[in-house]
PDB file of N, H, CA, C and O in Angstrom:
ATOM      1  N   UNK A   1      -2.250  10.449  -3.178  1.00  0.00           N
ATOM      2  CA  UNK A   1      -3.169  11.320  -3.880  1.00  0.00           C
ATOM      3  C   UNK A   1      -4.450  11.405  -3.058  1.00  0.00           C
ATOM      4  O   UNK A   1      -5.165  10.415  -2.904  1.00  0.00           O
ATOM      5  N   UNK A   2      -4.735  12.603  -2.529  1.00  0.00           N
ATOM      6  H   UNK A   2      -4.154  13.407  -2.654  1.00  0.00           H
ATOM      7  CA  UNK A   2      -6.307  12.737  -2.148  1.00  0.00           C
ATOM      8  C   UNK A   2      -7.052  13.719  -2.715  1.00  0.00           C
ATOM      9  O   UNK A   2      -6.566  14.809  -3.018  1.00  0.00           O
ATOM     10  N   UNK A   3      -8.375  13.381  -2.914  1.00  0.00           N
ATOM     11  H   UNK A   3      -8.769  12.496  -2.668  1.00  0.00           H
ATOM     12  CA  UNK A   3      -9.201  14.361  -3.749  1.00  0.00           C
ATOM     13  C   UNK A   3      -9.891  15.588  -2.428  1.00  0.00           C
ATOM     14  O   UNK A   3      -9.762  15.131  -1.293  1.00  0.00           O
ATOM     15  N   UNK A   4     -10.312  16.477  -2.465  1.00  0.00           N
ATOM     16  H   UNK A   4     -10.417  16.848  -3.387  1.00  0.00           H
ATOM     17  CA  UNK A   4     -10.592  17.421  -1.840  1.00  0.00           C
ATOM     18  C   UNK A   4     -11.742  17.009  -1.089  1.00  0.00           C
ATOM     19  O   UNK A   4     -12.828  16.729  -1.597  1.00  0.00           O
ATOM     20  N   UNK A   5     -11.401  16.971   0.472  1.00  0.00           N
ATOM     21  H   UNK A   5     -10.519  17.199   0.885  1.00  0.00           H
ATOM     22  CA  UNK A   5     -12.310  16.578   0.901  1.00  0.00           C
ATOM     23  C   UNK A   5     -12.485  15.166   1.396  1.00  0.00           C
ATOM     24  O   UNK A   5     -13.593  14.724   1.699  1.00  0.00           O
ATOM     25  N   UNK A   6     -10.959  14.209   1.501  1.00  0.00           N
ATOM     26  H   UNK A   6     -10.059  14.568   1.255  1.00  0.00           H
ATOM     27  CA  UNK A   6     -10.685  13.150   1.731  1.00  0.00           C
ATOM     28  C   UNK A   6      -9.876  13.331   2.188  1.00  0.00           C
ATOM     29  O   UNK A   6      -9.055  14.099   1.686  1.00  0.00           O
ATOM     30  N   UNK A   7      -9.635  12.672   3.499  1.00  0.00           N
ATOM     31  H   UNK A   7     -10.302  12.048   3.907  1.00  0.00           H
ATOM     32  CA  UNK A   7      -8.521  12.293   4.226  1.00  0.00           C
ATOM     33  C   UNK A   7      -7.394  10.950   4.030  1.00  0.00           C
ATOM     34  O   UNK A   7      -6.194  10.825   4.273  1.00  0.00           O
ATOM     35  N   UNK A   8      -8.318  10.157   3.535  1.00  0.00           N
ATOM     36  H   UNK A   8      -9.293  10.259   3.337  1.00  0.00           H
ATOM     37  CA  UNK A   8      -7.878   9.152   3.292  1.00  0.00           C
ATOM     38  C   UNK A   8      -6.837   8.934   2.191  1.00  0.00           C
ATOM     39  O   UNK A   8      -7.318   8.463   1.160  1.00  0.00           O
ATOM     40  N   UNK A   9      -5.568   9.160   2.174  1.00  0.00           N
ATOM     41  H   UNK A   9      -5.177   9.543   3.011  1.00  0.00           H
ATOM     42  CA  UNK A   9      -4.674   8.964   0.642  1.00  0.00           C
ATOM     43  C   UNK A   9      -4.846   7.557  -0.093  1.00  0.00           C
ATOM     44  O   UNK A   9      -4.875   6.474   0.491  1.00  0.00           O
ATOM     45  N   UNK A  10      -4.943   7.732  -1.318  1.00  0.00           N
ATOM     46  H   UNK A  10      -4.919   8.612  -1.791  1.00  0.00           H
ATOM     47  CA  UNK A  10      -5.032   6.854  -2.232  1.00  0.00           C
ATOM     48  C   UNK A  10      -3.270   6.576  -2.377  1.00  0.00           C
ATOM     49  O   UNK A  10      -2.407   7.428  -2.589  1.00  0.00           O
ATOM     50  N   UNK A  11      -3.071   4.868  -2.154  1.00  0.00           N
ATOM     51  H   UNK A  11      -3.772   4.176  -1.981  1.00  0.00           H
ATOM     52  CA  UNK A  11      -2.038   4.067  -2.357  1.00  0.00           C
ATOM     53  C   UNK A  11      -1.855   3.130  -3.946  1.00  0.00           C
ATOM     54  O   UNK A  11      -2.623   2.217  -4.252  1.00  0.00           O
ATOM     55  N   UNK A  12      -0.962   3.482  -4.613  1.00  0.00           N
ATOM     56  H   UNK A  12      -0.338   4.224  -4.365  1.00  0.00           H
ATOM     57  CA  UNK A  12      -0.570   2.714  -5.484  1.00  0.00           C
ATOM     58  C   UNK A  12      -0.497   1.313  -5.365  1.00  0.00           C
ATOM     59  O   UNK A  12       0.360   1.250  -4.483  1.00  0.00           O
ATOM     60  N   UNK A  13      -0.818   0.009  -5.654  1.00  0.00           N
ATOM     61  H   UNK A  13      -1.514   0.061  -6.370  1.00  0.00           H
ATOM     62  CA  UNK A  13      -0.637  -1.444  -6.341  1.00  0.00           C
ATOM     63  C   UNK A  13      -0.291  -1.942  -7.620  1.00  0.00           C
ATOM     64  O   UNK A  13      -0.549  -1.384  -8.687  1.00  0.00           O
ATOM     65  N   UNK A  14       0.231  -2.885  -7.488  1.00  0.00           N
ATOM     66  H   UNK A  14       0.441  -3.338  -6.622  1.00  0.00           H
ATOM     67  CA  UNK A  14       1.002  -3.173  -8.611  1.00  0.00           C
ATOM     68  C   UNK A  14       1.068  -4.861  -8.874  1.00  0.00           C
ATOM     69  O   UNK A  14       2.029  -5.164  -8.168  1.00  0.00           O
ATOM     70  N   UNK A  15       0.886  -5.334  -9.108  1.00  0.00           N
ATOM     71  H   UNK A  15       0.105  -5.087  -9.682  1.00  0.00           H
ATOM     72  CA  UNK A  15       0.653  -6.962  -9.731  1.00  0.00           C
ATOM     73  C   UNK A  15       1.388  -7.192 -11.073  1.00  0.00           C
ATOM     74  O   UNK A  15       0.602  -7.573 -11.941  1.00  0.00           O
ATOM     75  N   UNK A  16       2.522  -7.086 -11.447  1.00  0.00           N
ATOM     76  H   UNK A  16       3.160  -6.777 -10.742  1.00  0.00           H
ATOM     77  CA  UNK A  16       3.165  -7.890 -12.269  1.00  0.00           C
ATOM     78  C   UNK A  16       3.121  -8.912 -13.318  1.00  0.00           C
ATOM     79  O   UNK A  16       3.597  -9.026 -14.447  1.00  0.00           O
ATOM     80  N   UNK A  17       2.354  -9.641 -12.513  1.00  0.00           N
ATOM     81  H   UNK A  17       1.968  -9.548 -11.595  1.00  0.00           H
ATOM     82  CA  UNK A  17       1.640 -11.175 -13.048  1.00  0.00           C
ATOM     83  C   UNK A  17       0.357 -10.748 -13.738  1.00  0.00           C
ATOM     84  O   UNK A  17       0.034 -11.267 -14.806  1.00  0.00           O
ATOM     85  N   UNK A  18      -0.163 -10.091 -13.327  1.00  0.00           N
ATOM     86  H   UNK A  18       0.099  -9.670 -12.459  1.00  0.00           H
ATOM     87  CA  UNK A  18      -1.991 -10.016 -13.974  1.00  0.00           C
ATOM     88  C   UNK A  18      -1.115  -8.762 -14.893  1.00  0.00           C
ATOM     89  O   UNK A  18      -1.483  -8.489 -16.036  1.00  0.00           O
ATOM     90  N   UNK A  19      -0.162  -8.193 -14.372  1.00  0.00           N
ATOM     91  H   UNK A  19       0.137  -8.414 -13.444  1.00  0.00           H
ATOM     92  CA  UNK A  19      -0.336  -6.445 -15.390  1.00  0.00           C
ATOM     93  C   UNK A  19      -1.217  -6.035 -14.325  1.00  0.00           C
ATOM     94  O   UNK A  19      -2.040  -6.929 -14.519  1.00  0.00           O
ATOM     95  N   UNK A  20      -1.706  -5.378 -13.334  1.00  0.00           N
ATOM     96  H   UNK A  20      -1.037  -4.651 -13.177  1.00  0.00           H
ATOM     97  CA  UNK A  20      -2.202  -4.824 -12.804  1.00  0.00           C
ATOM     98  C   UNK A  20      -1.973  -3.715 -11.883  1.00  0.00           C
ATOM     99  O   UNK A  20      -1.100  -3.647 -11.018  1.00  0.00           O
ATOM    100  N   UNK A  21      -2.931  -2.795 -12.197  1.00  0.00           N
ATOM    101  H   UNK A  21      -3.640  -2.849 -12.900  1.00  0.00           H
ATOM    102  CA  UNK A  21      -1.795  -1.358 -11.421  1.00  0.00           C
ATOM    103  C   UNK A  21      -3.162  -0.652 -11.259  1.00  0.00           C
ATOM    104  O   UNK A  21      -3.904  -0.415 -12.212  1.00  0.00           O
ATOM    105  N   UNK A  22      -3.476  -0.286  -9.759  1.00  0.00           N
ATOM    106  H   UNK A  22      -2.873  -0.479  -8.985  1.00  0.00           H
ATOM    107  CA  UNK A  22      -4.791   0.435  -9.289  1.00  0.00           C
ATOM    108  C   UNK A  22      -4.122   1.269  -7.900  1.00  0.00           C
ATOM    109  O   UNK A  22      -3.133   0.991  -7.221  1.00  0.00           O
ATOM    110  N   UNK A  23      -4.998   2.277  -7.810  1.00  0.00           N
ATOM    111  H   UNK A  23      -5.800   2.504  -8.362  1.00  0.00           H
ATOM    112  CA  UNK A  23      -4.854   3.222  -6.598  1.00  0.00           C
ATOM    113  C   UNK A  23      -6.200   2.496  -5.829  1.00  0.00           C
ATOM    114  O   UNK A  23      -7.185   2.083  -6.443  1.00  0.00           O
ATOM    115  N   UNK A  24      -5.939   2.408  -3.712  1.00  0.00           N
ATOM    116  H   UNK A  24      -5.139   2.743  -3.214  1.00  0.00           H
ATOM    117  CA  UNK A  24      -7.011   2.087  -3.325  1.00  0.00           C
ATOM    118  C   UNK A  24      -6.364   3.003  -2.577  1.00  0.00           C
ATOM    119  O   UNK A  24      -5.204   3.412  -2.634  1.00  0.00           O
ATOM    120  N   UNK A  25      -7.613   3.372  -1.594  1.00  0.00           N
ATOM    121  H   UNK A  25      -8.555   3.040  -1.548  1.00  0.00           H
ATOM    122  CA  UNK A  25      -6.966   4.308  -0.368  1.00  0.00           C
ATOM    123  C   UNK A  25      -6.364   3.585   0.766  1.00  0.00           C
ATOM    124  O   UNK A  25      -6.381   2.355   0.822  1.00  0.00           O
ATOM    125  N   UNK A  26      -5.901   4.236   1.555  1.00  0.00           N
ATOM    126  H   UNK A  26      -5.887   5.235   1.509  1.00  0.00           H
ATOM    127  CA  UNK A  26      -4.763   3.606   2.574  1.00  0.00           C
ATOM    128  C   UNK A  26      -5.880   2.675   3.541  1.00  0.00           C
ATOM    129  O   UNK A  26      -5.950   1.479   3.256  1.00  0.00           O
ATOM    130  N   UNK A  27      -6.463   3.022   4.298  1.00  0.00           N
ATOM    131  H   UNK A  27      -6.406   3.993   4.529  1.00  0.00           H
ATOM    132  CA  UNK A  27      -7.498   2.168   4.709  1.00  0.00           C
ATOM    133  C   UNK A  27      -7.999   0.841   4.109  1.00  0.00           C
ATOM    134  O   UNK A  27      -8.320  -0.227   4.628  1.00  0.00           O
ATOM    135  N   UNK A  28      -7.957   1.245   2.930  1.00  0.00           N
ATOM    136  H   UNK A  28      -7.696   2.113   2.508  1.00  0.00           H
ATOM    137  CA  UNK A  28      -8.318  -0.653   2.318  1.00  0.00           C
ATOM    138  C   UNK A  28      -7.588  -1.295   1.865  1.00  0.00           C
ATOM    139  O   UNK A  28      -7.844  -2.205   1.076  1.00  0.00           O
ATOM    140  N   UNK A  29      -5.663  -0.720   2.569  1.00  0.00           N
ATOM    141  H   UNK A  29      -5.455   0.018   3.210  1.00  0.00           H
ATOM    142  CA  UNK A  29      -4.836  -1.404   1.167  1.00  0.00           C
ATOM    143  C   UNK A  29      -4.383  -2.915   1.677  1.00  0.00           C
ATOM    144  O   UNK A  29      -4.038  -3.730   0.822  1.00  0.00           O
ATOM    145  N   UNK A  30      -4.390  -3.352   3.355  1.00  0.00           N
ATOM    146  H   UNK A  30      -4.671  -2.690   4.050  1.00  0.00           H
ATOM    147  CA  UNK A  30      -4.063  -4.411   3.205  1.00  0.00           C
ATOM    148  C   UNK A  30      -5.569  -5.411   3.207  1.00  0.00           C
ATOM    149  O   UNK A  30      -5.607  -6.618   3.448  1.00  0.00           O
ATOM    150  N   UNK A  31      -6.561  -4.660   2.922  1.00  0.00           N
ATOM    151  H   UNK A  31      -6.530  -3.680   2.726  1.00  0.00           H
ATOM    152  CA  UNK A  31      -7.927  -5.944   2.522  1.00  0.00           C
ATOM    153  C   UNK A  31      -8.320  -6.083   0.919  1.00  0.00           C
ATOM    154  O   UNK A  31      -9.278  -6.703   0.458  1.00  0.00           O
ATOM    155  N   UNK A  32      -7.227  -5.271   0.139  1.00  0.00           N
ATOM    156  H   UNK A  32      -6.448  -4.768   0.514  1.00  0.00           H
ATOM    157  CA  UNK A  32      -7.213  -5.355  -1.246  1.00  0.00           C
ATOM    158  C   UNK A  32      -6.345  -6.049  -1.221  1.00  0.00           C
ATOM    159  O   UNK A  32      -6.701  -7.064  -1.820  1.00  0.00           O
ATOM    160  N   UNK A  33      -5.070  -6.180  -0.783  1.00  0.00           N
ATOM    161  H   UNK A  33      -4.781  -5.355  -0.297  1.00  0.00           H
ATOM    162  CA  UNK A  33      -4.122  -6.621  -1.429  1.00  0.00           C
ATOM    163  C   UNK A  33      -3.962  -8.150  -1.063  1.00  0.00           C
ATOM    164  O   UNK A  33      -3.291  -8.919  -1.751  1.00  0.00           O
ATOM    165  N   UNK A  34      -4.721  -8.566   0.222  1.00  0.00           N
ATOM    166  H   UNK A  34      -5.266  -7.941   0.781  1.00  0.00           H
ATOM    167  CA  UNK A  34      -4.989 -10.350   0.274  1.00  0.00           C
ATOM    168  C   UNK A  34      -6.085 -10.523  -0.238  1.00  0.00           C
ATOM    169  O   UNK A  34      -6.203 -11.722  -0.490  1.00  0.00           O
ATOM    170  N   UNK A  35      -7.150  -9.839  -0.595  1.00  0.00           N
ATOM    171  H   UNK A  35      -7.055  -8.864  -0.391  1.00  0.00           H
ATOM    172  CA  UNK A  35      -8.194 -10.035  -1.564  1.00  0.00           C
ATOM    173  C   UNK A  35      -7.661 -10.622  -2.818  1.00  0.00           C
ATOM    174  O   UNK A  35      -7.971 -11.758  -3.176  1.00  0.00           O
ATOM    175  N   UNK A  36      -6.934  -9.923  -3.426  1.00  0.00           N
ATOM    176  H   UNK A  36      -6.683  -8.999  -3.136  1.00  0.00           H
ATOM    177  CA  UNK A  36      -6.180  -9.928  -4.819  1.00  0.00           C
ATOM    178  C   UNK A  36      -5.627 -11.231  -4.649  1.00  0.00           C
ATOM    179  O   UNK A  36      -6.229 -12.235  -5.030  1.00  0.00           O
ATOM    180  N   UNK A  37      -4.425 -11.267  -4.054  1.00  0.00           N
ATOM    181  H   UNK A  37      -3.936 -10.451  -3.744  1.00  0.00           H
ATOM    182  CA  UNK A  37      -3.820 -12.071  -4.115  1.00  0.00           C
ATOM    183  C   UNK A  37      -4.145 -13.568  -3.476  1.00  0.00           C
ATOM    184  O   UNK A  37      -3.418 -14.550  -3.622  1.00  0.00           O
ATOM    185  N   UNK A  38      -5.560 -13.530  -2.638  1.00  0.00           N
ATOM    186  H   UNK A  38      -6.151 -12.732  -2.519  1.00  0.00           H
ATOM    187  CA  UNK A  38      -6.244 -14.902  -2.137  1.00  0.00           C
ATOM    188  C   UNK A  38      -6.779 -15.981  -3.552  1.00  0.00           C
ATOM    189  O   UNK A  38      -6.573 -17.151  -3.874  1.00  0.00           O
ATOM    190  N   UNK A  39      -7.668 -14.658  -4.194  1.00  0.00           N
ATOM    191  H   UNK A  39      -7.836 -13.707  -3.932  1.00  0.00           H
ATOM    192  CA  UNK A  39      -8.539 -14.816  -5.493  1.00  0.00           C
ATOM    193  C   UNK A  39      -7.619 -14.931  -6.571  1.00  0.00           C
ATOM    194  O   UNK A  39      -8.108 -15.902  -7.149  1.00  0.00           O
ATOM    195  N   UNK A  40      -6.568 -14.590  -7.273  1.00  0.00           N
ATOM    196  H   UNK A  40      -6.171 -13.801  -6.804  1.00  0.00           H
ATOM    197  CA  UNK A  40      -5.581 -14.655  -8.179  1.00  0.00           C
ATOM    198  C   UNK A  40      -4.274 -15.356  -8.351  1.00  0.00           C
ATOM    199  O   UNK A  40      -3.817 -15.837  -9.387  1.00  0.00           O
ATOM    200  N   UNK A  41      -3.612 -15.322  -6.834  1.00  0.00           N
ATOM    201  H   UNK A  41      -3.983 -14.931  -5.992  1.00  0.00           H
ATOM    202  CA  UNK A  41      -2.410 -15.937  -7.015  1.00  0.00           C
ATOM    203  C   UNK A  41      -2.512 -17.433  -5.292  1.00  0.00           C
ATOM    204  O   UNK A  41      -1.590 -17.892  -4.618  1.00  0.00           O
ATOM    205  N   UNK A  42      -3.906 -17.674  -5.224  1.00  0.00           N
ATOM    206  H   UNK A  42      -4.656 -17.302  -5.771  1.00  0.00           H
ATOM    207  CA  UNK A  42      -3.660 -18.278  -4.533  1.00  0.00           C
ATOM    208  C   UNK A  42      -2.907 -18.138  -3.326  1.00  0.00           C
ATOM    209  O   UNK A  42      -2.256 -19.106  -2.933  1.00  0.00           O
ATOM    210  N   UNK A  43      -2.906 -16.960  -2.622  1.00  0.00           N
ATOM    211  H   UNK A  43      -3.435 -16.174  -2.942  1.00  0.00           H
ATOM    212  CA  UNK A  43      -2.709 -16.484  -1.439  1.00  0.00           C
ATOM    213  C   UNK A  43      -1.436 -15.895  -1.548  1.00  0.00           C
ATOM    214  O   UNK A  43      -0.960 -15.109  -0.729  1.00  0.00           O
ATOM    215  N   UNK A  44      -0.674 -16.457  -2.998  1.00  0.00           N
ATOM    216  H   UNK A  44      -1.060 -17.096  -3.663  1.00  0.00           H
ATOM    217  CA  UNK A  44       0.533 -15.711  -3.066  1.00  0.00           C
ATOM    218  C   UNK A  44       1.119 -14.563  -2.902  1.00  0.00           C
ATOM    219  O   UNK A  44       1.057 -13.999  -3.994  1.00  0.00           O
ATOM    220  N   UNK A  45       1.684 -13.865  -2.106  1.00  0.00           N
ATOM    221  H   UNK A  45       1.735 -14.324  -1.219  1.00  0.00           H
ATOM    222  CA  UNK A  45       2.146 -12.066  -2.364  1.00  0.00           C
ATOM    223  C   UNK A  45       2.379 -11.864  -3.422  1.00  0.00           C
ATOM    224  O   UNK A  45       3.488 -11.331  -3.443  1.00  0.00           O
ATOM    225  N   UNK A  46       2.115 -11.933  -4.089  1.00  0.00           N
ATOM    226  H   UNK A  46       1.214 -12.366  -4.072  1.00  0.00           H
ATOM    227  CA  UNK A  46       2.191 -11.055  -5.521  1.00  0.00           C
ATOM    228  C   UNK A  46       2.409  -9.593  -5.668  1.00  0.00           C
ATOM    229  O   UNK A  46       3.312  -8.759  -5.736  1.00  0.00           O
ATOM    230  N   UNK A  47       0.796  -9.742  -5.686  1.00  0.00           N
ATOM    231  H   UNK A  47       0.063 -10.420  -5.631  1.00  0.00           H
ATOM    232  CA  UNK A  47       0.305  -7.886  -5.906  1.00  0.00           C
ATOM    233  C   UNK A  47       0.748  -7.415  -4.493  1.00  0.00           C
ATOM    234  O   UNK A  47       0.589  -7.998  -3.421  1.00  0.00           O
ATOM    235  N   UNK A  48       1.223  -6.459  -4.697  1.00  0.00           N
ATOM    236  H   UNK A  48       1.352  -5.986  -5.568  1.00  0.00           H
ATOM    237  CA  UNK A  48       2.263  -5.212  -3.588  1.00  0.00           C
ATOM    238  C   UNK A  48       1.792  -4.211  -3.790  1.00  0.00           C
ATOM    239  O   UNK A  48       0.994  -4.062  -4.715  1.00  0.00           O
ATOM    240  N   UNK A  49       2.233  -3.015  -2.799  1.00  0.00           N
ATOM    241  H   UNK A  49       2.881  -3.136  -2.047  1.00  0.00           H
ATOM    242  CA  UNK A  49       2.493  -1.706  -2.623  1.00  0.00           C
ATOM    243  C   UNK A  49       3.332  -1.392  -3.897  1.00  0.00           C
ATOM    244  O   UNK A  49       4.244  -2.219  -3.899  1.00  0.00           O
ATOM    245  N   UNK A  50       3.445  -0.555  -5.012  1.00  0.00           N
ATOM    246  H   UNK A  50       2.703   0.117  -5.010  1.00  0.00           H
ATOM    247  CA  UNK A  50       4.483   0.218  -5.522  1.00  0.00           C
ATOM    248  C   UNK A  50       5.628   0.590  -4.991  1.00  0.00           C
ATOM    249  O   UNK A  50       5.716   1.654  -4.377  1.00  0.00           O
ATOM    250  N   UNK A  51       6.756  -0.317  -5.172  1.00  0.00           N
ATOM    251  H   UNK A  51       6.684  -1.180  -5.671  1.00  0.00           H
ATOM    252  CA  UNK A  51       8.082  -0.500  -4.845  1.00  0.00           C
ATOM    253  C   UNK A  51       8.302   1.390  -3.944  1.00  0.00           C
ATOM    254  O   UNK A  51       7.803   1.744  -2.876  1.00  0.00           O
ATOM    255  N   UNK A  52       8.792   1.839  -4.458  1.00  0.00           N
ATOM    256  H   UNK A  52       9.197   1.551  -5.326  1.00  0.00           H
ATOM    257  CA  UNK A  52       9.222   3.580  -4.345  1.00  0.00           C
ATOM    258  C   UNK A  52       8.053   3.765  -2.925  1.00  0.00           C
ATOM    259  O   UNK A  52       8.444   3.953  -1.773  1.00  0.00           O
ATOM    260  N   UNK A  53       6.419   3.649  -3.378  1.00  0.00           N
ATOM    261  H   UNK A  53       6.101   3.497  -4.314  1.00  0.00           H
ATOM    262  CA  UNK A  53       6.184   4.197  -2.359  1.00  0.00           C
ATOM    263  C   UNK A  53       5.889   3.681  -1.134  1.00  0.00           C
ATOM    264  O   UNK A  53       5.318   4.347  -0.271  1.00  0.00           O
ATOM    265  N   UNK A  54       6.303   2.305  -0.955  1.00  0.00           N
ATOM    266  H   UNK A  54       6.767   1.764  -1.657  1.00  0.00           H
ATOM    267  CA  UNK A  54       6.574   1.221  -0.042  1.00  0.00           C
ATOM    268  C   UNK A  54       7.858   1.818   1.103  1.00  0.00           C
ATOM    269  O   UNK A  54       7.937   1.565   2.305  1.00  0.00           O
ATOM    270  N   UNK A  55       8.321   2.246   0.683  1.00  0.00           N
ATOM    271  H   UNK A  55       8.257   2.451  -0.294  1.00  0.00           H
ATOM    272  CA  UNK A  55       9.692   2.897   0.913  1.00  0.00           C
ATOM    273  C   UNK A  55       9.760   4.050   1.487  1.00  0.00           C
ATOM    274  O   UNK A  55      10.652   4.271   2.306  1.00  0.00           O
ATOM    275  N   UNK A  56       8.659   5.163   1.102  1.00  0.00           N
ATOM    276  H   UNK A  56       7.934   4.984   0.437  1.00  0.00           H
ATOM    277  CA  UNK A  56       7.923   6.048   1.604  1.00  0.00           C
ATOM    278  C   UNK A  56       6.950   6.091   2.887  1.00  0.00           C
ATOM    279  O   UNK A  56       7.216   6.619   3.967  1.00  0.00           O
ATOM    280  N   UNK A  57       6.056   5.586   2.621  1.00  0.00           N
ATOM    281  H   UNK A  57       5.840   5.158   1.744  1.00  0.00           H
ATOM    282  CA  UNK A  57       5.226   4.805   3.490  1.00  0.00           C
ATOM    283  C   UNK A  57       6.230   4.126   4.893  1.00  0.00           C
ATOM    284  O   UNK A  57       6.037   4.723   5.951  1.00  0.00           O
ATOM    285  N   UNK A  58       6.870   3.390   4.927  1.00  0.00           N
ATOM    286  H   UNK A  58       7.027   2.904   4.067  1.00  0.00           H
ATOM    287  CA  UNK A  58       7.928   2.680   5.666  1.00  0.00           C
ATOM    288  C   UNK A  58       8.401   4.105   6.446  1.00  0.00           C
ATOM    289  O   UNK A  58       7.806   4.518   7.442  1.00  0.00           O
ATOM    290  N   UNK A  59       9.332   4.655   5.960  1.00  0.00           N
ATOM    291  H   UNK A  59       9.815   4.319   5.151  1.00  0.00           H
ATOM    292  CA  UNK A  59       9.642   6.036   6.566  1.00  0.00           C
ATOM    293  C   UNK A  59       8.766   6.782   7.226  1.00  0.00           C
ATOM    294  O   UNK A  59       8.994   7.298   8.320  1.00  0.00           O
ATOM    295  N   UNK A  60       7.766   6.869   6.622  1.00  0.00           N
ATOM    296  H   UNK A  60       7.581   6.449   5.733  1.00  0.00           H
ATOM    297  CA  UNK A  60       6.501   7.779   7.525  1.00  0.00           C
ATOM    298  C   UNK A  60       5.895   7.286   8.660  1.00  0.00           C
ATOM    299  O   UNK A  60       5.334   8.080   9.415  1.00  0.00           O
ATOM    300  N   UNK A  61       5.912   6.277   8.870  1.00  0.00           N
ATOM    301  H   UNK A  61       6.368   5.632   8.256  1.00  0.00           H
ATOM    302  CA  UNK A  61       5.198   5.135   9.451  1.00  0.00           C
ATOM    303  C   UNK A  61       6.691   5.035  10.634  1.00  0.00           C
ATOM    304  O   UNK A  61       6.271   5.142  11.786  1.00  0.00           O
ATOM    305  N   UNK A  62       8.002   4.889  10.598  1.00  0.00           N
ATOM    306  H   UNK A  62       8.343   4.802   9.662  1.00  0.00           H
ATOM    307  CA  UNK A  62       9.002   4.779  11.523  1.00  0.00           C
ATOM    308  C   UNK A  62       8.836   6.519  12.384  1.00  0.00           C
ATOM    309  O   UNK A  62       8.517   6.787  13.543  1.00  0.00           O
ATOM    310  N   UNK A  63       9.172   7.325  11.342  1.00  0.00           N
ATOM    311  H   UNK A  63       9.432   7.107  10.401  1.00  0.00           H
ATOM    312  CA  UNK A  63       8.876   9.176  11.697  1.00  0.00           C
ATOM    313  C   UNK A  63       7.544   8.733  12.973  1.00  0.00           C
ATOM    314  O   UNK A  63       7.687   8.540  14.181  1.00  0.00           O
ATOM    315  N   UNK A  64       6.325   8.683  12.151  1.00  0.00           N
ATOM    316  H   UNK A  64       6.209   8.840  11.170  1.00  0.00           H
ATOM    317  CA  UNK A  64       5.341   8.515  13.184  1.00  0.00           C
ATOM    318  C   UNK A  64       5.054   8.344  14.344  1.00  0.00           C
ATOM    319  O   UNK A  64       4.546   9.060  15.207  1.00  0.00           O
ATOM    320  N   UNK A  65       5.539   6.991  14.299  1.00  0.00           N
ATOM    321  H   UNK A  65       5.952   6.409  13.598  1.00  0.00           H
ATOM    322  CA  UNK A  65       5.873   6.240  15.503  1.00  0.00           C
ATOM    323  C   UNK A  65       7.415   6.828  16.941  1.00  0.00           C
ATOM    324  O   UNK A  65       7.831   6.514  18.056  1.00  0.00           O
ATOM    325  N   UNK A  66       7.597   7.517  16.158  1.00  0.00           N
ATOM    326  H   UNK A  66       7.259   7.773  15.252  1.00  0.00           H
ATOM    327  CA  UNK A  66       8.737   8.098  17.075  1.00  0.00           C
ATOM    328  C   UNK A  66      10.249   7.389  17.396  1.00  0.00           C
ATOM    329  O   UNK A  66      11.062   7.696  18.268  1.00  0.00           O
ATOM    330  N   UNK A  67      10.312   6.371  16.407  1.00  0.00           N
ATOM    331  H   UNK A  67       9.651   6.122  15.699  1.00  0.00           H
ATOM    332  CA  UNK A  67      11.591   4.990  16.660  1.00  0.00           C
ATOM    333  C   UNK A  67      12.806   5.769  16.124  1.00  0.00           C
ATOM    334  O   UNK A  67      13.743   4.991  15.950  1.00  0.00           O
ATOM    335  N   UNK A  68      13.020   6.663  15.899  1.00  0.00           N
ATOM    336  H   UNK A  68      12.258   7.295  16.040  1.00  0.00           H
ATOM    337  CA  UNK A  68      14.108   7.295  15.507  1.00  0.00           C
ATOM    338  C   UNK A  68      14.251   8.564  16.686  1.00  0.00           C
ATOM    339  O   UNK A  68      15.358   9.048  16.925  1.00  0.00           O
ATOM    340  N   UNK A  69      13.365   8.902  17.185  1.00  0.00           N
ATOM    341  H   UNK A  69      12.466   8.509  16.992  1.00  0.00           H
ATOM    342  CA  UNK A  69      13.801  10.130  18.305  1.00  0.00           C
ATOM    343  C   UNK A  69      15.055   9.588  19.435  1.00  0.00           C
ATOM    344  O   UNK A  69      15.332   8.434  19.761  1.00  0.00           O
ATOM    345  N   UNK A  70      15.394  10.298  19.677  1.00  0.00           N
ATOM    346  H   UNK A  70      15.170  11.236  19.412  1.00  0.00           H
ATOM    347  CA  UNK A  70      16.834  10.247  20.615  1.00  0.00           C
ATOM    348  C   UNK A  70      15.839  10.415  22.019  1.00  0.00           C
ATOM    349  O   UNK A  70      14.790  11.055  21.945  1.00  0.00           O
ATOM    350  N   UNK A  71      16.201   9.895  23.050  1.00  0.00           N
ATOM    351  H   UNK A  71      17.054   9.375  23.110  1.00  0.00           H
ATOM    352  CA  UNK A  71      15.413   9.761  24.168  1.00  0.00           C
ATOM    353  C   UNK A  71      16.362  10.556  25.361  1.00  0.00           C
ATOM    354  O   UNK A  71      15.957  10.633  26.521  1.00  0.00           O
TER     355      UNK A  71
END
């Protein structure tokens, strides 16, 4: 999700344990998500990416990078 005028897409989180479910943008998602989980679960991975768009993300990120082009 980006609002007009942002580049930056807002990423889904999800925490299980607390019930917790917030959008941060892509830029801050892995200093939220050991934030969270330093302060809450004791460094535990817990709080994640939203399963589905983990999965998404992953794909875009392989596309990107070019690891699927035929050489």
């Amino acid at each position: 999700m980006t609002t007009e005028g942002d580049d930056d897409p807002t990423v889904p989180i999800v925490c299980e344990e607390c019930d917790t479910r917030t959008r941060v943008p892509l830029a801050d998602l892995a200093d939220q998500l050991e934030r969270h989980n330093e302060t809450r679960h004791d460094g535990e991975d817990v709080a994640q990416v939203a399963p589905a768009i983990a999965d998404q993300i992953a794909d875009l990120v392989v596309e990107d990078m070019g690891l699927l082009d035929e050489e």
